[in-house]
SERO-4910 file (N, C-alpha, C, O; in steps of 0.05 Angstrom, whole numbers):
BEGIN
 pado doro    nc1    nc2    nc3   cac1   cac2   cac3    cc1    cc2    cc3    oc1    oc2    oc3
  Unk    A     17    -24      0      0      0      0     18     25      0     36     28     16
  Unk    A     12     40    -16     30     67    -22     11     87      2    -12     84     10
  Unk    A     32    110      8     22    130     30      7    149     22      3    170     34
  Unk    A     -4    140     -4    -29    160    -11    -47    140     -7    -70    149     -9
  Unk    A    -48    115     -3    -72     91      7    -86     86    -18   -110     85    -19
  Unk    A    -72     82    -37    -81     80    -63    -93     45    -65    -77     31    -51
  Unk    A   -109     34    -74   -110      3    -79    -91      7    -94    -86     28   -106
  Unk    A    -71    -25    -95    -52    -35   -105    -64    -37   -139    -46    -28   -153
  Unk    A    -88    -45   -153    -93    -34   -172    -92    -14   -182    -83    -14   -205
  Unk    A   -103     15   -168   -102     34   -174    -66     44   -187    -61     59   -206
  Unk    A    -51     31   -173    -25     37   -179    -20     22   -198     -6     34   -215
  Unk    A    -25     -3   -205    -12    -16   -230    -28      1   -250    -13     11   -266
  Unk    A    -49      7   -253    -63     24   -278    -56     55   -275    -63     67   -296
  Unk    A    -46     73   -256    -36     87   -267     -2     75   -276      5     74   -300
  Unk    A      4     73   -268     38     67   -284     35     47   -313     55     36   -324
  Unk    A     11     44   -322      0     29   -351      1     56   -364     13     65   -383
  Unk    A    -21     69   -343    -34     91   -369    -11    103   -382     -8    108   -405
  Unk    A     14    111   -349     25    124   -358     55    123   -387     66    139   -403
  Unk    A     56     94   -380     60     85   -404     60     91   -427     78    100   -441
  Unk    A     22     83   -433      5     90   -461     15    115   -466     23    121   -489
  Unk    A     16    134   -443     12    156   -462     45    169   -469     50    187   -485
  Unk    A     64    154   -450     92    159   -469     93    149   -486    100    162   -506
  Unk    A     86    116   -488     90    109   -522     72    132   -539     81    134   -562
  Unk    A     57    143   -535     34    161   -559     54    189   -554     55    200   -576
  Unk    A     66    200   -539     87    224   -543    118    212   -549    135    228   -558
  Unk    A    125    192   -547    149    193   -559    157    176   -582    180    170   -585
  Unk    A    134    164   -602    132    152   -619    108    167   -646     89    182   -641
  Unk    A    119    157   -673    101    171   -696     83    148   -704     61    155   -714
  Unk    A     86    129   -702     67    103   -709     71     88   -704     84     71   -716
  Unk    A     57     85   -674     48     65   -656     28     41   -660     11     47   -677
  Unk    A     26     21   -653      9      7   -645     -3    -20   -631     16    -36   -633
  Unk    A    -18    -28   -620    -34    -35   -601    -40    -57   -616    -55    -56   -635
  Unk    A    -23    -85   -604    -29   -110   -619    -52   -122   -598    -53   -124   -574
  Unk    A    -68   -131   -621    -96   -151   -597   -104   -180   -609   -116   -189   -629
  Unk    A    -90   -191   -584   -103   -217   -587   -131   -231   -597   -142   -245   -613
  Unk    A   -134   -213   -571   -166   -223   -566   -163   -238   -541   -183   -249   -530
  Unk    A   -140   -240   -532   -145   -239   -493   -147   -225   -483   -150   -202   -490
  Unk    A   -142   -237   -452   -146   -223   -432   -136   -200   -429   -150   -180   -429
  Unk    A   -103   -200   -425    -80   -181   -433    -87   -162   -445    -90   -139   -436
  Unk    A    -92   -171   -470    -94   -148   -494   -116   -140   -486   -116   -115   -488
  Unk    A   -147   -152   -474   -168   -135   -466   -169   -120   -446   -185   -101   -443
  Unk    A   -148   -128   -430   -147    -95   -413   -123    -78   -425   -125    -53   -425
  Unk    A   -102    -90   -434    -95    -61   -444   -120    -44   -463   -119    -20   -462
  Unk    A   -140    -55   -477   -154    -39   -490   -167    -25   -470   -167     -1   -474
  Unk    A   -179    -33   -446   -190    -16   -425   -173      8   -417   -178     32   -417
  Unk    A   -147     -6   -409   -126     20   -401   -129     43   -418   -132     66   -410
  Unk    A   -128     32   -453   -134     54   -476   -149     76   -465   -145    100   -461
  Unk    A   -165     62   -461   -196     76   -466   -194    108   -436   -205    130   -437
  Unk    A   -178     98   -414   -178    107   -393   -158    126   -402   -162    150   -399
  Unk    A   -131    117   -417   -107    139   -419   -118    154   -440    -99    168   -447
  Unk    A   -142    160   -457   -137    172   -484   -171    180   -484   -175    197   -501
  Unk    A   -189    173   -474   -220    178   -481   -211    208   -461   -194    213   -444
  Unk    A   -241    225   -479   -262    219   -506   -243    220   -532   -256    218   -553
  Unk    A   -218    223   -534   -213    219   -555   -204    195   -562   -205    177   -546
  Unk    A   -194    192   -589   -187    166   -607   -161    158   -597   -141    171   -592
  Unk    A   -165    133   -595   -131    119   -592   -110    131   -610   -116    130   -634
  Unk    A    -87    140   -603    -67    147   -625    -48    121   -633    -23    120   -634
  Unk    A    -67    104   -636    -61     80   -652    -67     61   -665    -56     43   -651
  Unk    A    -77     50   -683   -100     23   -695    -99     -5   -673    -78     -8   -661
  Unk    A   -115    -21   -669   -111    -43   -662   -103    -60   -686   -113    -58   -708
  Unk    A    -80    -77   -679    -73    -92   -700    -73   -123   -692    -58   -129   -673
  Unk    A    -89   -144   -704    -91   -177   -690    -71   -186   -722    -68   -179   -745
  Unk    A    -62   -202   -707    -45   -222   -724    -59   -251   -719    -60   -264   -697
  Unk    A    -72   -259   -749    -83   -278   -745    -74   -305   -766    -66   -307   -789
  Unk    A    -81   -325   -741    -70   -355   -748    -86   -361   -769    -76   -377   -785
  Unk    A   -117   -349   -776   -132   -371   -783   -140   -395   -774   -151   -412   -789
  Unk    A   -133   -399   -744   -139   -428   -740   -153   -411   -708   -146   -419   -686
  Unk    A   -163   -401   -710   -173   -379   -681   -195   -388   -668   -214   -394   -683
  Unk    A   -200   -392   -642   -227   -399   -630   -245   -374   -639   -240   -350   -636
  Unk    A   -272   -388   -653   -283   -373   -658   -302   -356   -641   -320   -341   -648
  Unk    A   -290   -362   -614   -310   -343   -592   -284   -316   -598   -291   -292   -601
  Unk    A   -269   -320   -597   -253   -305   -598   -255   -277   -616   -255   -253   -609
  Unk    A   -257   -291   -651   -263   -268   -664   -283   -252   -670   -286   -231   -682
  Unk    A   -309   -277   -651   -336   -260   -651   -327   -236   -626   -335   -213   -629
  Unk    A   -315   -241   -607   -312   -220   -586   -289   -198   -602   -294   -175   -594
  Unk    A   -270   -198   -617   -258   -181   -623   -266   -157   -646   -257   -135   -651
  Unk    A   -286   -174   -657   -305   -157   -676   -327   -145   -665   -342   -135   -682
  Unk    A   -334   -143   -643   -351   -129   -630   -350   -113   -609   -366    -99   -596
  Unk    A   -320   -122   -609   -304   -100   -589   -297    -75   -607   -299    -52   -598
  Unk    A   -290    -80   -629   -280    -63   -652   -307    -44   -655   -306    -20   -648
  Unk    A   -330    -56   -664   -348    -36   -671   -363    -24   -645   -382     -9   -648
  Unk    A   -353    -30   -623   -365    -13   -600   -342      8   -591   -346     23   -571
  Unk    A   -325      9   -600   -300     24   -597   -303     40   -614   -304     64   -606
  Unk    A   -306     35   -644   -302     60   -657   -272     61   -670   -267     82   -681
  Unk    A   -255     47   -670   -224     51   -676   -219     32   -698   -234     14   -705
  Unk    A   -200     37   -706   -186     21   -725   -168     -1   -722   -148     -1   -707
  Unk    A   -176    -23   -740   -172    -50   -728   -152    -57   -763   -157    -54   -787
  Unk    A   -136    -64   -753   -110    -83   -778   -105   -107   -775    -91   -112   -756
  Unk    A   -113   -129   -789   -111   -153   -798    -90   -167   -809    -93   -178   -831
  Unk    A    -63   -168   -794    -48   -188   -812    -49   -220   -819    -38   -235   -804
  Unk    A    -59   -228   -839    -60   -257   -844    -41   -277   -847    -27   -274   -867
  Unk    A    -33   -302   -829    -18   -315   -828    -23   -336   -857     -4   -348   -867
  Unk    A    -43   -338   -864    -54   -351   -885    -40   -345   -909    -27   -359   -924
  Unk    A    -46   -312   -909    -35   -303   -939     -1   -298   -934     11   -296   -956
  Unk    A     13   -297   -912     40   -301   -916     48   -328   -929     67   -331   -944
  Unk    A     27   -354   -918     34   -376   -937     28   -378   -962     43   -388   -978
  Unk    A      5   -371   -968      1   -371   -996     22   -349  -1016     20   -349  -1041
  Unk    A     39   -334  -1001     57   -314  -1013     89   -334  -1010    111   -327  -1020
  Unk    A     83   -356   -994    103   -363   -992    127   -355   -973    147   -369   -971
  Unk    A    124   -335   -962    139   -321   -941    135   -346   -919    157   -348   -907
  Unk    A    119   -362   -909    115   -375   -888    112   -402   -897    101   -405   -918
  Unk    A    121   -424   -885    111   -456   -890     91   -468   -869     97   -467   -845
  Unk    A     71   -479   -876     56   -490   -857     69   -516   -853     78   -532   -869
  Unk    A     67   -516   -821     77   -550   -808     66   -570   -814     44   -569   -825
  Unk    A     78   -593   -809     65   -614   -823     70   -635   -797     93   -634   -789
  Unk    A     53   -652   -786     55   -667   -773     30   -663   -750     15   -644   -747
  Unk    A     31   -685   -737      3   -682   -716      5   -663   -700    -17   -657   -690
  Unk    A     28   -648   -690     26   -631   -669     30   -599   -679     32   -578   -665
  Unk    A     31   -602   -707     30   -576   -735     15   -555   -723     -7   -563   -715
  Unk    A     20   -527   -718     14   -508   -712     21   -484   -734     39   -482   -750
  Unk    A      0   -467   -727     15   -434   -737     24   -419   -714     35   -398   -718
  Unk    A     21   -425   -696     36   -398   -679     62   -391   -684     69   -369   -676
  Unk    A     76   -406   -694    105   -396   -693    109   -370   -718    123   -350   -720
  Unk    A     87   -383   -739     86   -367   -767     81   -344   -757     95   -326   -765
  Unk    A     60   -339   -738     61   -301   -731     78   -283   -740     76   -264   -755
  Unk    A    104   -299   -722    125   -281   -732    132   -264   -763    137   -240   -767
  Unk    A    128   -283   -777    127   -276   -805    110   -252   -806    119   -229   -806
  Unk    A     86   -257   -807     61   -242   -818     65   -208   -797     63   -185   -806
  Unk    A     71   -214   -774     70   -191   -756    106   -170   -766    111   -146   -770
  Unk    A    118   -188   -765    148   -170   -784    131   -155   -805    130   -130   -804
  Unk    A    116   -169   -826    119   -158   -854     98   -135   -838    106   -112   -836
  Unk    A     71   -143   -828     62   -114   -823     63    -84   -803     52    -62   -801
  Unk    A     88   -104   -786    100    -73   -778    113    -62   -796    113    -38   -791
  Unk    A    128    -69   -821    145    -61   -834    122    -51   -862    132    -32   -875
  Unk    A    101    -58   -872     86    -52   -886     69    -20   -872     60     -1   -884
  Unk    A     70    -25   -849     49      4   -840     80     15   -821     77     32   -803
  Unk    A     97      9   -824    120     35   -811    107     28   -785     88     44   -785
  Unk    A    107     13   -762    112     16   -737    135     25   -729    156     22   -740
  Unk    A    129     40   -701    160     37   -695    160     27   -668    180     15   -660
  Unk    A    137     30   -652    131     17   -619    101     -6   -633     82      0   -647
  Unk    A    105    -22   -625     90    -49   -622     78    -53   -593     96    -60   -578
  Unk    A     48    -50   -577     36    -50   -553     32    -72   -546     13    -83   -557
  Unk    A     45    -84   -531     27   -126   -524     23   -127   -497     37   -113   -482
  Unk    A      6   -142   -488      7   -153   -458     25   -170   -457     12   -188   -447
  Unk    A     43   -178   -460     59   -191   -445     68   -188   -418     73   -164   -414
  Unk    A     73   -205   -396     73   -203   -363    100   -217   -364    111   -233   -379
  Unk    A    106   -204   -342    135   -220   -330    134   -248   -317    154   -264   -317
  Unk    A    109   -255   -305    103   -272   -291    103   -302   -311    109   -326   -306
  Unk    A     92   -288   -337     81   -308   -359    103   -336   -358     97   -360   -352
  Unk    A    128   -326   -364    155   -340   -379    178   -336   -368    180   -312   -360
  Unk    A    198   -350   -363    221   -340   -362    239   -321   -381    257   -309   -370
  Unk    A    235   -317   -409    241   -304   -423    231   -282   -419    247   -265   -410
  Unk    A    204   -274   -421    191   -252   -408    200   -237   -383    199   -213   -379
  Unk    A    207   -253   -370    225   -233   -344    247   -214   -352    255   -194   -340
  Unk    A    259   -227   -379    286   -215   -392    281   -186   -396    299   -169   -393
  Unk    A    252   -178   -403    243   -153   -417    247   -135   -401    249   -139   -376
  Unk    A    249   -112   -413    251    -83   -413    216    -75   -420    204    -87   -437
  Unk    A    204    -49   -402    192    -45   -413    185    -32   -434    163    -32   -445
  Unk    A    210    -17   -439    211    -13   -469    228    -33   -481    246    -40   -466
  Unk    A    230    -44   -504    249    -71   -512    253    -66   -540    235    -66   -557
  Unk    A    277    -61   -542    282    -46   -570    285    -81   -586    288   -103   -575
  Unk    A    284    -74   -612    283    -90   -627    292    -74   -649    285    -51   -654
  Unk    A    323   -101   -673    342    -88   -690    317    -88   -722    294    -96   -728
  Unk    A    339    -74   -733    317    -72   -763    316   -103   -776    318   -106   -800
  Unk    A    312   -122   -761    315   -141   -774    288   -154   -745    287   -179   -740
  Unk    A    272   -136   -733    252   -145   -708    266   -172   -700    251   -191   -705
  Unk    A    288   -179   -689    305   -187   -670    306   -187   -643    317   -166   -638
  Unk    A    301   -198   -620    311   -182   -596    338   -195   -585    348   -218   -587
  Unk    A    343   -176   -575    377   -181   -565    379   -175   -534    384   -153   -526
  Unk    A    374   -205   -513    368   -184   -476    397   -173   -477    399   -158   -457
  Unk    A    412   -172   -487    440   -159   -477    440   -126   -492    453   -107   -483
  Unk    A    429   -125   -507    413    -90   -510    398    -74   -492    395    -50   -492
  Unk    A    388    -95   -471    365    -85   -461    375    -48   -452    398    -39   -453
  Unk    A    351    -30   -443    359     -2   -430    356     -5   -407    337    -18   -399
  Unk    A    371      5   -393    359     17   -357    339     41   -356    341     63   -366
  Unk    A    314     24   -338    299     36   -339    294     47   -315    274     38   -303
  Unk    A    311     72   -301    317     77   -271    295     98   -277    292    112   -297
  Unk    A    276     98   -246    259    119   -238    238    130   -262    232    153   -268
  Unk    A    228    100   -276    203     99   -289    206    120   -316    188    129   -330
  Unk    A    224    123   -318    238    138   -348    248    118   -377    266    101   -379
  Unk    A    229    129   -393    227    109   -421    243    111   -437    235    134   -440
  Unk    A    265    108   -458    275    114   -474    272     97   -495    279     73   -498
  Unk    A    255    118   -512    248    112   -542    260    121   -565    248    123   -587
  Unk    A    287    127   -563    301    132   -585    309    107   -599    318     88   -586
  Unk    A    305    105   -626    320     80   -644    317     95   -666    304    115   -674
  Unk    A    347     66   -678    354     81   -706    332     80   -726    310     76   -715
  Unk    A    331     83   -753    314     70   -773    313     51   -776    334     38   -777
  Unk    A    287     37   -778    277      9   -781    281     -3   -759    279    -27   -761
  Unk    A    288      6   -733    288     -8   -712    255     -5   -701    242     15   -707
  Unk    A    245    -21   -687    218     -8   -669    228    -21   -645    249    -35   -645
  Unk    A    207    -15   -616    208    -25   -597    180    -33   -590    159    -21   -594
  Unk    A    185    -55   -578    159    -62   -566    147    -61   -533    163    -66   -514
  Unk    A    125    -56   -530    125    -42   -509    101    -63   -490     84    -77   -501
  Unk    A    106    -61   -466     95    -80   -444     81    -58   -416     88    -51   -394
  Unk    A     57    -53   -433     51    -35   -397     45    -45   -373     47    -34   -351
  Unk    A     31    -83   -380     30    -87   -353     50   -111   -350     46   -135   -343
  Unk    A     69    -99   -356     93   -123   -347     94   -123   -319    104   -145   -313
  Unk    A     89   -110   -301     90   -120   -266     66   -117   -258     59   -105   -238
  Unk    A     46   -132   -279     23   -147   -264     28   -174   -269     41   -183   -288
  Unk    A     16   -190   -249     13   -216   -247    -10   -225   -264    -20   -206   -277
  Unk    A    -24   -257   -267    -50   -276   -280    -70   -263   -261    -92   -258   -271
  Unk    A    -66   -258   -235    -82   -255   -216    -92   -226   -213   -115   -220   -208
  Unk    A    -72   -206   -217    -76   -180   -226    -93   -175   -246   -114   -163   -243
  Unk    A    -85   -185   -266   -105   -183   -291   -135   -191   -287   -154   -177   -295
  Unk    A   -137   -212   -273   -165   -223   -265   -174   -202   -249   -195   -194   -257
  Unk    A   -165   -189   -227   -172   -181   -206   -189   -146   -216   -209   -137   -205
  Unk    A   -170   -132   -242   -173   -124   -251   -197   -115   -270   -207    -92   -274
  Unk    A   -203   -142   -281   -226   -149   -304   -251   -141   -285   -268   -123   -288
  Unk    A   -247   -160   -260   -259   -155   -239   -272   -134   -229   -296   -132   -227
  Unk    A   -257   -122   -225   -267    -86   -220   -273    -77   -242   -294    -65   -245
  Unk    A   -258    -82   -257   -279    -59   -287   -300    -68   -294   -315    -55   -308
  Unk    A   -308   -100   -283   -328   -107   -290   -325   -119   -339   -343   -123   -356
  Unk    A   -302   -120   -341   -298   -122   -359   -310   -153   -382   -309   -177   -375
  Unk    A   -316   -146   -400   -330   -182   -418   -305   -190   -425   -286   -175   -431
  Unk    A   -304   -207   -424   -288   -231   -439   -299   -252   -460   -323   -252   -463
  Unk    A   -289   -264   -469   -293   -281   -496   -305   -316   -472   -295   -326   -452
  Unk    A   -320   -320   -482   -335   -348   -466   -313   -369   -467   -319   -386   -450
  Unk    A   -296   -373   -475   -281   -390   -473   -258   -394   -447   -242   -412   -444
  Unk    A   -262   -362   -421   -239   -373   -407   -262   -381   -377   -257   -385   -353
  Unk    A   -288   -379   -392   -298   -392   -367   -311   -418   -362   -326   -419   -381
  Unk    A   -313   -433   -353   -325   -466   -350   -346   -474   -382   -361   -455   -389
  Unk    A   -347   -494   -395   -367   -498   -405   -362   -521   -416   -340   -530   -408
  Unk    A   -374   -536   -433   -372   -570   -447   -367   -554   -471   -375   -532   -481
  Unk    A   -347   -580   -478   -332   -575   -495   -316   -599   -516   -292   -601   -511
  Unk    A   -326   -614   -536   -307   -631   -552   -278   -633   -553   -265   -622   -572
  Unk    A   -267   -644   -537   -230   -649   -525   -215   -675   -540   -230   -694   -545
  Unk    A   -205   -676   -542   -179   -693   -543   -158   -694   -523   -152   -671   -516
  Unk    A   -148   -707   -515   -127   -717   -494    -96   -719   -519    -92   -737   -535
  Unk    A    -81   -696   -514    -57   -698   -528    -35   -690   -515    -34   -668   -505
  Unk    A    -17   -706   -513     17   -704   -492      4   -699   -468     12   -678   -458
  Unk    A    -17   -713   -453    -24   -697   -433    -48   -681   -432    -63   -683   -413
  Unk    A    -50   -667   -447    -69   -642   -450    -89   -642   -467    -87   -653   -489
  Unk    A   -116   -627   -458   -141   -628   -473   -138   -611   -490   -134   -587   -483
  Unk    A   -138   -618   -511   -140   -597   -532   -163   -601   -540   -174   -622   -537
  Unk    A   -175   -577   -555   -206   -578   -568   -205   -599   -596   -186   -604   -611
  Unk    A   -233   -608   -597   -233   -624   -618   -231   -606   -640   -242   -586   -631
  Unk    A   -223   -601   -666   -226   -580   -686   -213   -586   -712   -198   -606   -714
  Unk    A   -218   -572   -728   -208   -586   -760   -183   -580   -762   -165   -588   -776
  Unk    A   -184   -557   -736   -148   -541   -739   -129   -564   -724   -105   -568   -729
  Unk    A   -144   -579   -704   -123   -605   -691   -121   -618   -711   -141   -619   -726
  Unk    A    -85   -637   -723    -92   -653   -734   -105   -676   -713    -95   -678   -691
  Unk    A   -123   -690   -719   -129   -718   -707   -125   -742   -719   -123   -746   -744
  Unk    A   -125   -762   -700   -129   -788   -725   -140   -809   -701   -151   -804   -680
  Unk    A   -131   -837   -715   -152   -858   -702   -147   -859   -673   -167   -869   -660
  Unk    A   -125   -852   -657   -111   -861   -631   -130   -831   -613   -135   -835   -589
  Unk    A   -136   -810   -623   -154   -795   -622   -176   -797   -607   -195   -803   -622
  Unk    A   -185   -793   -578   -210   -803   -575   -227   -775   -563   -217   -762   -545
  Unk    A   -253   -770   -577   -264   -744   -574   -283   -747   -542   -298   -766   -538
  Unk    A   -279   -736   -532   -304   -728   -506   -310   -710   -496   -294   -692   -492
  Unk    A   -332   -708   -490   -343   -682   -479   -341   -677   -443   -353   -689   -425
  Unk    A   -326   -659   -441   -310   -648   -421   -320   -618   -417   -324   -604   -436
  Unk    A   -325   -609   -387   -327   -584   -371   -296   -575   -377   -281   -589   -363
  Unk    A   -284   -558   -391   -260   -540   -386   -262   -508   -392   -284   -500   -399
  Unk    A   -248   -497   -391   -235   -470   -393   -205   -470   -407   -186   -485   -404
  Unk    A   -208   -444   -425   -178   -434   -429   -167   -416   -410   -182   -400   -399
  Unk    A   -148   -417   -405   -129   -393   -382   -115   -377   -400   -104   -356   -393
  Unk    A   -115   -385   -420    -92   -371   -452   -105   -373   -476   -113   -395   -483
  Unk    A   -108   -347   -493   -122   -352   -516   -102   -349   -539    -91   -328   -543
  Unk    A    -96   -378   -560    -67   -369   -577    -85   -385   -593   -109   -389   -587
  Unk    A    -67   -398   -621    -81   -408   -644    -86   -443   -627    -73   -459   -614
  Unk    A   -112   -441   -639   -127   -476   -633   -111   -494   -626   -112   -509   -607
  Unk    A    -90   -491   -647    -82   -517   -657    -56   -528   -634    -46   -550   -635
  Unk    A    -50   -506   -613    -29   -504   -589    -38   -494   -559    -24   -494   -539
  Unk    A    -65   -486   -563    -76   -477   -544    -84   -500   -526    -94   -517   -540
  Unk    A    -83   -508   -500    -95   -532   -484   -117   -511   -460   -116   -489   -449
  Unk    A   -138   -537   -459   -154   -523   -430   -147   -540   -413   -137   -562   -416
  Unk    A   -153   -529   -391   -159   -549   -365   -191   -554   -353   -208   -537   -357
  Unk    A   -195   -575   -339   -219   -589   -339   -217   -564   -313   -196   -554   -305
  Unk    A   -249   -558   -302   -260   -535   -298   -279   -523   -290   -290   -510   -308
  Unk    A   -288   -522   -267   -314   -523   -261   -326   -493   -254   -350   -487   -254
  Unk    A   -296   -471   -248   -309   -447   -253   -315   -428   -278   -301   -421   -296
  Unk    A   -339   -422   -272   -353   -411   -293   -355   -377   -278   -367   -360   -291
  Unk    A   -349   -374   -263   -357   -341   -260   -333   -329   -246   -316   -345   -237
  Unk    A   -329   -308   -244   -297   -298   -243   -292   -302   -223   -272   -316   -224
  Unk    A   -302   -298   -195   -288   -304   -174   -284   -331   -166   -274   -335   -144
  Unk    A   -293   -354   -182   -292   -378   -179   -259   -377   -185   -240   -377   -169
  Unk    A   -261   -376   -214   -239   -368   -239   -212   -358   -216   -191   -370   -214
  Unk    A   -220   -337   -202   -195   -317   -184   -188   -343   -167   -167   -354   -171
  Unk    A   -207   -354   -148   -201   -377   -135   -182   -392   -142   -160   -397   -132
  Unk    A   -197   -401   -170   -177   -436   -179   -151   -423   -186   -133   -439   -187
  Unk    A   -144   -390   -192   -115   -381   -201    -96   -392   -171    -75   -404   -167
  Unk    A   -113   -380   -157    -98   -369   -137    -82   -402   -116    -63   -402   -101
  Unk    A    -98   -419   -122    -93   -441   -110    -71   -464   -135    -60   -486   -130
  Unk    A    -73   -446   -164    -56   -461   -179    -18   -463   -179     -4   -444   -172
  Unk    A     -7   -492   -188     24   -494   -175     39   -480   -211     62   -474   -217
  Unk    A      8   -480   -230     24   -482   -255     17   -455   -268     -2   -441   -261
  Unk    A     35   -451   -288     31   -416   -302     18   -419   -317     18   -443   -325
  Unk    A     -1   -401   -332    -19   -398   -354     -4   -418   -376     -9   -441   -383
  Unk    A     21   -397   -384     34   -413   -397     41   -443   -401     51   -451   -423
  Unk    A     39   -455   -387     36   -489   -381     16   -501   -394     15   -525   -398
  Unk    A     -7   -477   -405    -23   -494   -436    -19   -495   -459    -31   -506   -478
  Unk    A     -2   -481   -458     19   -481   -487     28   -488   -502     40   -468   -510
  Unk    A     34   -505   -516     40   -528   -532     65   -525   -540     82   -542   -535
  Unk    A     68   -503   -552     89   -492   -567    112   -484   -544    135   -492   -545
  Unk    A    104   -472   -530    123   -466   -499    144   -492   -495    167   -490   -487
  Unk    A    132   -511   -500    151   -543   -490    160   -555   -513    161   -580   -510
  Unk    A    167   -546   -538    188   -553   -554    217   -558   -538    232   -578   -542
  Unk    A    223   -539   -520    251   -534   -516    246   -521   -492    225   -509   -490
  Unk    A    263   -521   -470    273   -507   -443    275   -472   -453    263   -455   -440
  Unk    A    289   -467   -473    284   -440   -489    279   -435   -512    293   -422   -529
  Unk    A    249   -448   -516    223   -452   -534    223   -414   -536    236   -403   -554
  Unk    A    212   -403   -521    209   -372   -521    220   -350   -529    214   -336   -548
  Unk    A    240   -348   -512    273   -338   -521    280   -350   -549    291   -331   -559
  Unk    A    280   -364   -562    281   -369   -592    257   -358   -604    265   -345   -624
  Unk    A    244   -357   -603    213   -348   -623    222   -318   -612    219   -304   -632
  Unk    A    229   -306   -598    230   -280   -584    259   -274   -608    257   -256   -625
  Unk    A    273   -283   -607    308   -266   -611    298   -272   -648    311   -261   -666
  Unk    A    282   -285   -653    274   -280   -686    243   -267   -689    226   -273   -707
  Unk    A    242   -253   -672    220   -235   -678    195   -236   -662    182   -218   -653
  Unk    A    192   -257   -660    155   -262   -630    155   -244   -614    177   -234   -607
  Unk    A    138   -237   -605    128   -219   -592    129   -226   -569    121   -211   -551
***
């Protein structure tokens, strides 16, 4: 508790806003990447608090798998037209069909890694130079590496031995040409923060991170949704299962856990009593011990 008796919320959202609104003064074309989670749905809240009644001084931009829960893009398209702002679409689809990208091939074949591709060409197609994500420190071990500003070379690279000192909440947004940085406002919130958060604003979410039946598969372990984007085959067995997502990424890497809360403070509960990180539904996360830090030092966000 700070000696103005501020809630501990109140302080992580101002040091967000205040964030937002350095990246929007010390940058010419910014922008505000959205998932369509949680993360990204409260940084859109934070938006709305650092910059209303006026317009974001930035587009929302989703980078999409094509392989997306479709609660997801019904909630991001209706977040868009109740906002009023401008929304940018990079397609992971048409980087393959351009050939810039290869789709995986094998049962555990994903696009998330392809992002990378599609999100380089359209920061570099619309001149970004700061990139907005929720990303949390808590998420990853790689993630702890970050800066909250995190410069990235003209080649969207990251390098932690670049990182800046960021002494006494002072940003530095200088880079050369073709460099951008990407930027993290609630990097010192926690899973539980974020929830706690949603909480008080009373904020919607996409139906998928709360309890419901659901067509699963059991793969390495983990329920994955039944879907055309899983490959499946005969060893495959479909059932109908109570789960939730804790992480919203492409289908085809995303896992739930079995789940019986359906309303947020259930949800806050089961966080708070959990041994494992969001991240732990991940698919893609457990390639390698530094699965992250590789997708990160060639471009991931």
């Amino acid at each position: 508790m700070s000696k103005y008796n501020f809630d501990y919320l109140d302080e992580l959202e101002a040091e967000a806003i205040h964030i937002l609104r350095e990246v929007a003064g010390q940058f010419e074309k910014p922008a505000l990447l959205f998932s369509g989670g949680k993360d990204s749905i409260t940084l859109v809240r934070l938006a709305e608090k650092a910059f209303r009644p006026g317009k974001f001084p930035f587009p929302l931009v989703h980078i999409d798998t094509g392989h997306n829960f479709e609660e997801t893009i019904d909630y991001r398209d209706r977040m868009v037209a109740r906002l009023g702002e401008r929304l940018i679409v990079g397609s992971v689809q048409q980087s393959i069909d351009e050939g810039k990208a290869v789709e995986q091939k094998g049962k555990n074949a994903s696009r998330n890694a392809l992002q990378t591709v599609t999100l380089l060409d359209t920061i570099e197609k619309h001149q970004f130079d700061a990139c907005i994500g929720g990303a949390r420190r808590d998420e990853e071990k790689a993630r702890a590496k970050e800066r909250i500003f995190s410069v990235r070379d003209e080649f969207g690279q990251w390098d932690p031995k670049r990182q800046r000192p960021e002494l006494w909440n002072i940003y530095n947004g200088k880079i050369h040409k073709g460099e951008n940085v990407r930027v993290f406002p609630i990097s010192n919130w926690t899973e539980l923060d974020v929830w706690n958060y949603i909480r008080r604003e009373n904020i919607e979410l996409p139906s998928i991170y709360f309890a419901h039946d659901r067509d699963v598969i059991t793969r390495n372990g983990q329920l994955m949704a039944a879907s055309p984007f899983v490959n499946m085959d005969e060893e495959d067995v479909v059932e109908r299962k109570k789960v939730r997502f804790r992480t919203v990424g492409d289908i085809s890497c995303t896992a739930a856990i079995a789940s019986e809360a359906d309303q947020i403070d259930d949800i806050i509960a089961e966080i708070s009593q959990s041994k494992i990180s969001e991240r732990g539904a991940r698919m893609d996360d457990k390639v390698s011990e530094a699965a992250m830090e590789d997708r990160k030092k060639g471009g991931y966000f």
